[in-house]
Each structure stands twice: as structure tokens, then as C-alpha cells.
N, C-alpha and C positions, 0 to 999 in steps of 0.2 A: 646535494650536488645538483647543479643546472644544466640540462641539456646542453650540446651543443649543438645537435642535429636537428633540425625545425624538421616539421611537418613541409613537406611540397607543397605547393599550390594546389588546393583541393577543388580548385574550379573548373579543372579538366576531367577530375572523376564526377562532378553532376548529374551524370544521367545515369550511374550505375550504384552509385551507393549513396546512403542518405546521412544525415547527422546524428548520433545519438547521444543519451545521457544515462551514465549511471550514478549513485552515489550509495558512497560507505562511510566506512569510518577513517577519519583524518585521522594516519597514523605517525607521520614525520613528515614535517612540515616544507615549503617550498614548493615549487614549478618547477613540474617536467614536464620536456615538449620531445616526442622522436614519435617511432615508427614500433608495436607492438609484437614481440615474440611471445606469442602463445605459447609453451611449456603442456603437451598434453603429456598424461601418464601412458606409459604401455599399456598394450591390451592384459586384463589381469589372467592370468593361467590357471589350471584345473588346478586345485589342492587335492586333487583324487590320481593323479597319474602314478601307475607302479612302473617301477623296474626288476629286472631280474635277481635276483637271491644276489648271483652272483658281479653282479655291477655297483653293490652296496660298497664297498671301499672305496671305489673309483668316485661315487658321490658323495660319498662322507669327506673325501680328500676335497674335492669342487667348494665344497660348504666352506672348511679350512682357509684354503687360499684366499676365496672372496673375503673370508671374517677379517683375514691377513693383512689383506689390499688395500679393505676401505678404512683400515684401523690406520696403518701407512699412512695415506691418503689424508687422514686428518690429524695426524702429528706433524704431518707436511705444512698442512696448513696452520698451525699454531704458531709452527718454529719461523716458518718464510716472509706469514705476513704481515709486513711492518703495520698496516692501518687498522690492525684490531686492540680494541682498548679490553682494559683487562676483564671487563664485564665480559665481551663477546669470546673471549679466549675460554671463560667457566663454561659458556653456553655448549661449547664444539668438543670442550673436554668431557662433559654432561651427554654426549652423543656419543663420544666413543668409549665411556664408560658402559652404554647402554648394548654399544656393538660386541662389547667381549665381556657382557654379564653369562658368567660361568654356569647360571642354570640356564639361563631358554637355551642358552648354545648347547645345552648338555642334552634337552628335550629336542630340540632339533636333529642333534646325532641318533639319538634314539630311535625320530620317526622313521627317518635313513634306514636305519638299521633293521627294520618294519620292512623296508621296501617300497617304500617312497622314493621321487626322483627328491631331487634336493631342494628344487624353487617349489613342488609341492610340501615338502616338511617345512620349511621356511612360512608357507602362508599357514600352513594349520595353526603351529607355533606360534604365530605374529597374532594370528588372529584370538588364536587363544586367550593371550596376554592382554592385549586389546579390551576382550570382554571384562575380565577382570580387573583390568583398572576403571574402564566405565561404569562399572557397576559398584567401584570402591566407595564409603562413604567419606574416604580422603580427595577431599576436593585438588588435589595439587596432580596424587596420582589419574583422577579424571581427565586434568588436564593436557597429562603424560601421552595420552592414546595416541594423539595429532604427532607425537615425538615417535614412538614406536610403530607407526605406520608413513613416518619418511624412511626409518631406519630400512623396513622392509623393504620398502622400493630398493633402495641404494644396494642391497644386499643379492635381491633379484637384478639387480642393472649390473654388478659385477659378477652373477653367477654366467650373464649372457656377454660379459667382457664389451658390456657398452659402457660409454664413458661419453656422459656428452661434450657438444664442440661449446666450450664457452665463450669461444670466441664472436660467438653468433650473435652472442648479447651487447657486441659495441654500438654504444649507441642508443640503444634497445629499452622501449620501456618491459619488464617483465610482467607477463599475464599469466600466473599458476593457484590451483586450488590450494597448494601448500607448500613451501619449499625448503629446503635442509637447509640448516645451517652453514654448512660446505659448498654447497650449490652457490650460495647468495653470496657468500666471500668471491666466490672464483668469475661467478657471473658481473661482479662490483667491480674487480681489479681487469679485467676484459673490458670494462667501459661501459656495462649498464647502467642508466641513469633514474630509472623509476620503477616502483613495484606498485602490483597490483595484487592479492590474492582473495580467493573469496570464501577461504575461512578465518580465522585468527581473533583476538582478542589484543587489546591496547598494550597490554604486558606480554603477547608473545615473543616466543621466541626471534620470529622475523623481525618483527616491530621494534624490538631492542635494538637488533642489529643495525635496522635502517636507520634509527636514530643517531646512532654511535657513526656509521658513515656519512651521516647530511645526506640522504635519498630520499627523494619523495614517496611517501609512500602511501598507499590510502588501501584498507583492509575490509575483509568480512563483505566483499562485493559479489554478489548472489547471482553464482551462473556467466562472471566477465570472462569465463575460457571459452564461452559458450557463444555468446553475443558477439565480443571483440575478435575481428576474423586477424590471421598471422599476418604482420607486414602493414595494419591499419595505420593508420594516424590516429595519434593519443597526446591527451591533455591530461595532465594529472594534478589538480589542485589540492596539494597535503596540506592547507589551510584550514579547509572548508571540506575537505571528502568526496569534491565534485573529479567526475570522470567525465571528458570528453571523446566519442570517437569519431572521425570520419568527421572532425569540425571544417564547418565552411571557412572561406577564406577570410572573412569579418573576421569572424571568434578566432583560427590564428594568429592575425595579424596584432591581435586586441592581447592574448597572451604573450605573443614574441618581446611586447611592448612592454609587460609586468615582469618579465626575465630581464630583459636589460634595465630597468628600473631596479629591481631588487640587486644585482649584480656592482650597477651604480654606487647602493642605497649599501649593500657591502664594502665597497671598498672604501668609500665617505668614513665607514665607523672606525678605520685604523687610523685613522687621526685623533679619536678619541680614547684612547688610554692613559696619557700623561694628563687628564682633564681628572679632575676630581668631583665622583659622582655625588650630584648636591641637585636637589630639587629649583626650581624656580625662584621659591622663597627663602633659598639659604640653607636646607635641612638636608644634613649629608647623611648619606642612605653607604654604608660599610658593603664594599662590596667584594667576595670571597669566590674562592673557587673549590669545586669538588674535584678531587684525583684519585686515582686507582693505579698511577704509577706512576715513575721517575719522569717520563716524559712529559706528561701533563703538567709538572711545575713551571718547565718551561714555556708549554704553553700557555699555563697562567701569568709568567710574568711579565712574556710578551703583551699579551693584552692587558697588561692595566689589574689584572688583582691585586688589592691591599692584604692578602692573606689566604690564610688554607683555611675551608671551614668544616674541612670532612678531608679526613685521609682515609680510605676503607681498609682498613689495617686484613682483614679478609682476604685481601687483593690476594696477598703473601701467599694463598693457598693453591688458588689456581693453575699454577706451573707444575709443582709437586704433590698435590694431594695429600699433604701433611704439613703440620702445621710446625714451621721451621724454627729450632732451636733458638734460644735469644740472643747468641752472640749474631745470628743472620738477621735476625728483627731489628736490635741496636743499627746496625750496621746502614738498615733501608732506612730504618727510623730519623738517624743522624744525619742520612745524606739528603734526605729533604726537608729537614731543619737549614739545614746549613746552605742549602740552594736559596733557600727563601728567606732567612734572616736577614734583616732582621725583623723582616711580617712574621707573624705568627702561622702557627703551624698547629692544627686541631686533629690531634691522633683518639679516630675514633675504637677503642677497644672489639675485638673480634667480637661483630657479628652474628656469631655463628647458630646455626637450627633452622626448623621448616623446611622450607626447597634449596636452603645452603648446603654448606659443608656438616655432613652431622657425624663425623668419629668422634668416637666418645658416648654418644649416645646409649645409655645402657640395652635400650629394647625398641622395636618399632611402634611409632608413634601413630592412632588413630587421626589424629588431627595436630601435624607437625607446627602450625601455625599458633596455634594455642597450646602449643608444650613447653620443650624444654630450649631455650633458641634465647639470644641475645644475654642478660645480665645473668638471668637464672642457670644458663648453662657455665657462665665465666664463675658464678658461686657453687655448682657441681664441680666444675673441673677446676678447683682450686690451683695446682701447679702448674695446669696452661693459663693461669689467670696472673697471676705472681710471677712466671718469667716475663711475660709478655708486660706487667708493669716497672718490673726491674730492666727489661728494656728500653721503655719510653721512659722512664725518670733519669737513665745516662744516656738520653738525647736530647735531655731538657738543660745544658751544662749552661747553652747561648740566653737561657731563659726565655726564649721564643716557643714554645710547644706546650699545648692545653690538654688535658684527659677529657676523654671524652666516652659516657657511660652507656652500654643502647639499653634501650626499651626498659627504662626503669620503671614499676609499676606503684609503686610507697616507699616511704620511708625508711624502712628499716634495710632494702636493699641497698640503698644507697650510704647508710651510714654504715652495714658492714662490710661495703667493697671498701669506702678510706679508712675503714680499719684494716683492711688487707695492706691500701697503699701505703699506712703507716709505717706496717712491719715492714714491708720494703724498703719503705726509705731508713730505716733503723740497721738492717743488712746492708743496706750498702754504705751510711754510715761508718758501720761497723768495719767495712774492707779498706775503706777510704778511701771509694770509689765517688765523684764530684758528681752534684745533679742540682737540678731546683727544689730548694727544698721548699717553697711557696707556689709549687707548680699548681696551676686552676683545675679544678674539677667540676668540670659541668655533664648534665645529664640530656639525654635524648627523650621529648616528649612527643611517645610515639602510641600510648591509649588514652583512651578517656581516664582511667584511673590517675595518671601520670597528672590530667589536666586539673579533677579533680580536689586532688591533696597537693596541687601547683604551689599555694600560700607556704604551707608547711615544706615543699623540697626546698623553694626560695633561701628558707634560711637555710639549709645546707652548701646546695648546688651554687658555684660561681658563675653558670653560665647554663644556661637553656636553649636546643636547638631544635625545632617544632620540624620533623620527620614528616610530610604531611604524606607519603605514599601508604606507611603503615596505619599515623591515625585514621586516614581514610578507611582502609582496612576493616579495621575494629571497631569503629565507630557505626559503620554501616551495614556490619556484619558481608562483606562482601570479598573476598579470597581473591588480590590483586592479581593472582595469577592462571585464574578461575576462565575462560572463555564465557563460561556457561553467564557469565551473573556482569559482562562486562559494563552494561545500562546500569548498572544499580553502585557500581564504582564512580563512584563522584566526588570530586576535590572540593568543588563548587556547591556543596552541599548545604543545604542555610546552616546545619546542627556540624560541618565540620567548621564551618567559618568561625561560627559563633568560639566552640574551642580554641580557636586560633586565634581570637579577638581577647578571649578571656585570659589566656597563658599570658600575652602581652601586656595586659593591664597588672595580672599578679609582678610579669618579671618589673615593669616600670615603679610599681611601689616598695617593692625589692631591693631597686638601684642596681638589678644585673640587665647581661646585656641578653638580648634574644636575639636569633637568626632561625631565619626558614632554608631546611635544606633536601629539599624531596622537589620533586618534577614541578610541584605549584612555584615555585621558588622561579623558574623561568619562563613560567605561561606567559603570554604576549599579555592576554586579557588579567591575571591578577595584578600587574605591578601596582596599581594605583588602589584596589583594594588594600592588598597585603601592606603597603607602605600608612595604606587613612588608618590602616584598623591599629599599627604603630610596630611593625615591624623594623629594626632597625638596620639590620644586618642581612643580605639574601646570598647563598652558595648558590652557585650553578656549575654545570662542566664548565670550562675554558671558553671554548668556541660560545656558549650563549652572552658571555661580557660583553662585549662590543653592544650589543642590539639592544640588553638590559639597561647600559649606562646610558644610551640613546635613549630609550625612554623615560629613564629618570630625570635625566637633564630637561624634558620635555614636559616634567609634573608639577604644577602646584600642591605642596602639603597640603595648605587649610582647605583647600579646592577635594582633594583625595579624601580627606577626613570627612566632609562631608557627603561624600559618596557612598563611604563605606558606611557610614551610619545609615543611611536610605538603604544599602543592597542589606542590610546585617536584619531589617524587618521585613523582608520579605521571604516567603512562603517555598518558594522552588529557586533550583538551580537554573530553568532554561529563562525567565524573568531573568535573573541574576547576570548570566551571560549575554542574553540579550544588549542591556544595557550597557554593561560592559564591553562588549565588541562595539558598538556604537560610539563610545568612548576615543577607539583608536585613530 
């Protein structure tokens, strides 16, 4: 989202404040231009403070109600807010899971019970937990700390029945060390226009958010509650990671100018949808959209998708925390078949494991990322596997809708999940229940294993879709969701490219088709890459089509192809990108 509230004329503050510069990490992209609400924390309170024996119920009740309030408070927000997509909906269900986890609340009663005030049990507790997931050698749970140290604030802010004014935020760019997920909804629908925090990693929790809302955001900036005084004038380049404060009147005037250019350069692109996305030289580049819910088809058909190339059948989970019977799955399954028909429709199979949904799971996982999660858990849980097929094969009647396998590592997974699809389609056969029975099966190439025995899936798989958030992942050995290791997270990798070069040349001798459908899939700086090195197909959310088909229409093939041969011999990512951004 773009400012609408400019910066004053900063020619008149000249003699009392100067210009500065910070820079972090470009976290969701775009210009914002307003005036900066600092977000400080409260002062933090003793974890040593007693009460009297007898005042222990009256604080054990206080504890209650807050738990009560802020639980309210974010099913409020789940149920009201129409702009959250279904990724940010798992994030805020993720938090109040964490608000009424039945031990720490249990350890918190306890301390109570001790004779502690209640925001003292609360920080022991918090802080407790805290240690212990820092110290986990589960990198997800490490990551967890920054999640249960907003929870506590929020918990101490309803013990003191504060609530802040979110209305403060209209306008507002936000300046906080961290902020809840509830916070940033409520600060976003109030009219803030830009974040700034100066912790977080590219996969946080925020960062997701801000993406999912179009907010500029720019992260992990060292000390901006510090520096950037309440009420300043703020630039915020989610481009590039550049922070301005206190800009002079040139450098405003010189951003007002790339706002209403990009706003221009926005509305120019809804003329392009009924254009069909084709290179300079003729080579038409299939262009799909990722959804996560009924609403998103829509806004993929609005703008110009030729298809779905990722439905996150997962999505399913998020409202209920369980994983819904298959006449509810047919049901979602069929309705956006049938919105989208007759484009195809790419149902990708739950999911599930790591920092997802993990019921089922027999026992806690040291390293959920390398457990049991995506194909391996659909061949543990066999009957959540098989309704969940018997429901996409009677959504498949229009013959518009693909399978779609994740995180398949060899062959032999994938030959005994379409022996599962088989017996399915035999069952339903068998009722004389109508489906496709030539319905496609294609796989998700999301490790280097996958890339590997690529020659050998080929002859199975009918379709290949290059994941590039996880192969980045695993390839790198680097925990997407990790803060700690964010620098070492890179799409742009020479040894990820090169996999994503080679998967292409196997699916190309194959005769299947390949699509890229992870975050690389809508970088401004790959398209010309991804497109040389022979991608054919790219998903993205909705809202990125417009700006993608603008750039394709703007590509030469044989031009891209030899680019990508040039970046595919070199050594590093920041060369790579370099030239690359040069490119735009």
C-alpha cells in the first residue's frame, strides 16, 4: 500500500533536525512516505513482586480473564477481517494457540498460587519458555522465542487493561522492535501505511503479513525506535531496504515523484490482462496463480491467469484445526474447479509437517523440517491421504484439475502414492461415482534429492513444479523460518539456480511441462533469469500478475537465454543480483 500522507515540507524544520539514513532488510516491497509512530514497549516490571496468601485467587482470576480477552480479541480478528489471506489467518491462529497452551497457563497458575502478583508469574513463565526454546536445538522452536515474547507483552497489556489507540496508526509509518500479529492487522485496517521493525527475518512472522497486505516494509533495522524520533518524517524504500528520516525537501519531493510514478505504472498494468503473456520474440511464458482461498480465484481471474498452479489444499486447515472430512474437501475442491474452468486447476495434496499442521504426528520431532511433513506424512497417514484423493479425483468430472504431490524425495514415493491414487480411482469406479480417470500427476521438486533422480521422476511425474522456498531450504542447509541464518537463505544461490536450470533441461527432454511456484517465481530481478534458464510456466499470488506480465511482454527469449548462461558461471549471489538489477 502507498502513502497518502506526504511528509511536510521539511524546509522549515532545518535548523533543528538533520537528515538521516538507516538500512535493513527489504522486506515487502514499495514506497512509503508519512510521518513515524514509534511503538515503545512498557516499562518491564519486577518478576519478584509477592502478594498476600490471601489475594492469590483474586490473581489467579486477573490471569483468567486477560487469557480470556486476548483469546476473544484474536478470533475477533480472524472472523472480521476480510483482508487477511489464508496464510495470515494460520499466523494469528498460531498465536492464540500459543495464548491458551494449557501448560505454561498451568505453570503460570502455579507461580500465582506461590504468591506472586500475576504480571510477575507471567514474566517468570514467559521468560522461562523463552530460555528453553533458545536453547532448543530445533531451529523453528528458536525461532518461536520473538513469538512468545509478543504474546507476553499482550498478556501483561491486558493484565493493566491497556489496549492500545490503533487509530494512531492512520497514516503512520510504524517503528517497533517487534510486533504481534494482531497489532499489525488492526494497526493496517486503522490506515498504517509502512513498517519498520528492528528485529525479524524475511520469513517472519510480520514480513509475511506485510506482504500479504502490499506494506512497505523493511526489517531487522538496528536501534530505528531509537534513532527515528515519534511524529518524524519517514521514507521507507521496500525495494532496496533504504530508510529515510527527517528527509530534506529534494529527497521528498524526488520520492512523492516514484509514488505517483509506481501508482501510474499500477494502474497502466489492468489493461494488461486480456494480453497474452509472450516474450518479444513470440515465446509464451503460462502464466498461473497461487490461492489459498475461494477468493483468490477471483482475483486471479480478474487479472489475466491462464490457471491455478498451486491450490494449498492445507489452506482447509486453518479455520478448524482439523483436517475436514472429504465430502467438505470435494466440495471446496469442486468450487474452484468450477470458478476456473475451464483453466486448469493444480490441487496441491496437504502439506502438512515442520512449522505446519502436524496432528497425526506420532511423537515430537527434534528437527520437524527433516521429519515427517509433506509426501512422507500423506504415506504415514494413509486414510487422510486417500479421502483427500477420493476427493480431488470427484472434482476432477470437468477434467480441469491436476494432482499435485509435495516434497517428493525418489521414486519409489511417488510410484506408491499413484498406486494409492489407483485404488481410489477403483473405489470410486466401483460406486459409480464420475471423475478423471487420466487425471495428471505431477510432483513438487522441492530437495536436491528430488533434482537429482529428476531424469528418472520424468518418466513418471506428468508435470514438475520447482518449489524454490524449500529447495532453497535444503539445499543450503538453511531453516527458511530460522532469523538466526537469514543471510545464508538465498534463492539466488549459484548451486540453487544451477538445480533449477537442470530440473528444466531434464523436464524439457521429458516433453513435461515445468512451473516455478515459490517466492523466486515473482522476484522482479529473476523473471529473465528463470524464463533464459527455460522455465515455462511461473505461479505467483494474484496481485503479482499484472507487474509479471509487464515484464515478460518487455523480455527478449534468446536475449534472457543468454544471460542466464553468463549469471549460471558465476561464483556468488551478490554478482548475480547485481547484474541483474541492472538489467531492470
Amino acid at each position: 500500500m502507498l502513502a497518502e500522507t506526504l511528509i511536510p515540507d521539511s524546509r522549515h524544520k532545518a535548523e533543528t533536525v538533520s537528515q538521516g539514513f538507516l538500512k535493513g532488510i527489504p522486506s515487502s516491497s514499495g514506497i512509503a512516505i508519512g510521518n513515524a509512530l514509534v511503538i515503545e514497549h512498557e516499562s518491564v516490571l519486577s518478576a519478584d513482586i509477592m502478594v498476600s496468601m490471601d489475594m492469590t485467587d483474586n490473581e489467579c482470576l486477573r490471569f483468567k480473564n486477560a487469557v480470556k480477552q486476548l483469546s476473544e480479541e484474536f478470533e475477533e480478528v480472524i472472523v472480521s477481517s476480510h483482508s487477511l489471506a489464508a496464510g495470515a489467518v494460520a499466523i494469528i491462529d498460531t498465536y492464540n494457540q500459543l495464548i491458551n497452551d494449557d501448560f505454561i497457563n498451568s505453570k503460570v497458575i502455579q507461580k500465582i498460587s506461590e504468591g506472586f502478583l500475576a504480571e510477575s508469574a507471567v514474566i517468570r513463565e514467559f521468560e522461562y519458555q523463552k530460555n528453553i526454546f533458545r536453547n532448543s536445538k530445533d531451529q523453528i522452536l528458536r525461532e518461536r522465542v520473538i513469538d512468545l515474547d509478543n504474546i507476553k507483552r499482550r498478556i501483561l497489556s491486558a493484565l493493566s487493561h491497556h489496549t492500545p489507540d490503533y487509530s494512531t496508526g492512520m497514516g503512520k509509518i510504524l517503528v517497533v522492535q517487534t510486533i504481534s500479529p494482531t497489532d499489525l492487522v488492526k494497526y493496517k485496517e486503522a490506515g498504517a501505511v509502512g513498517l519498520i521493525t528492528e528485529v525479524g527475518g524475511i520469513a517472519s512472522h510480520a514480513s509475511i503479513l506485510a506482504r500479504s497486505f502490499e506494506m512497505p516494509a523493511v526489517i531487522g533495522v538496528k536501534d530505528a525506535a531509537k534513532v527515528i524520533s515519534n511524529d518524524a518524517g519517514v521514507i521507507i524504500d521496500g525495494f532496496t531496504g533504504l530508510i529515510i528520516y527527517n528527509p530534506d525537501y529534494a529527497l521528498s519531493k524526488r520520492y512523492e515523484k516514484r509514488v505517483s510514478e509506481i501508482i501510474e505504472h499500477k494502474n497502466s498494468l489492468g489493461k494488461l490482462a486480456k494480453i497474452k503473456p509472450e516474450t518479444i520474440d513470440k515465446i509464451h511464458i503460462r502464466l498461473l496463480a497461487n490461492v489459498d482461498r475461494l477468493e483468490d480465484v477471483k482475483s486471479a481471474l480478474l487479472l489475466g491467469a491462464e490457471g491455478i498452479g498451486l491450490v494449498r489444499s492445507e489452506s482447509l486447515l486453518s479455520n478448524t484445526g482439523k483436517i475436514p472430512d472429504e465430502d467438505i474437501q470435494f466440495g471446496w475442491y469442486r468450487e474452484i474447479a468450477d470458478r476456473m474452468y475451464p483453466q486448469e486447476v493444480t490441487l496441491r495434496c496437504f502439506d502438512i509437517g515442520s512449522d505446519k499442521f502436524s496432528t497425526g504426528i506420532p511423537l515430537h520431532e527434534n528437527n520437524p523440517a527433516l521429519g515427517l511433513r509433506g509426501i512422507r506424512y500423506l504415506l504415514y497417514s494413509r486414510e487422510i491421504f486417500s479421502s483427500q484423493i477420493r476427493a480431488i479425483l470427484r472434482a476432477s468430472v470437468n477434467k480441469n484439475v491436476r494432482i499435485m504431490l509435495p516434497m517428493i524425495c525418489d521414486v519409489s514415493e511417488l510410484l506408491t502414492a499413484k498406486s494409492i491414487i489407483k485404488e481410489c480411482m477403483k473405489e470410486l469406479e466401483e460406486s459409480g461415482v464420475p471423475f478423471d480417470g487420466n487425471i495428471p500427476v505431477g510432483i513438487m521438486i522441492e530437495t536436491p534429492s528430488a533434482v537429482v533422480t529428476a531424469r528418472n521422476l520424468a518418466k513418471i511425474a506428468d508435470f514438475f513444479s520447482i518449489g524454490t522456498n524449500d529447495l532453497t531450504q535444503y539445499t543450503l542447509a538453511a531453516d527458511r523460518t530460522n532469523e538466526l541464518v537469514t543471510e545464508y537463505y538465498d534463492s539466488f544461490h549459484p548451486s540453487v539456480l544451477k538445480l533449477i536450470e537442470f530440473t528444466c533441461k531434464i523436464a524439457k527432454e521429458a516433453g513435461i511441462s515445468v512451473s516455478i511456484c515459490g517466492e523466486l517465481a515473482g522476484h522482479a530481478a529473476a523473471t529473465p533469469l528463470l524464463i533464459g534458464m527455460g522455465v515455462s510456466q511461473l505461479s505467483v499470488p494474484p496481485n503479482l500478475l499484472p507487474e509479471l506480465k509487464n515484464r515478460i511482454l518487455n523480455l527478449d527469449y534468446s536475449e534472457s537465454k543468454k544471460l542466464s548462461e553468463e549469471l549460471l558461471e558465476m561464483n556468488n549471489s551478490h554478482d548475480i543480483l547485481k547484474i541483474l538489477e541492472s538489467e531492470q
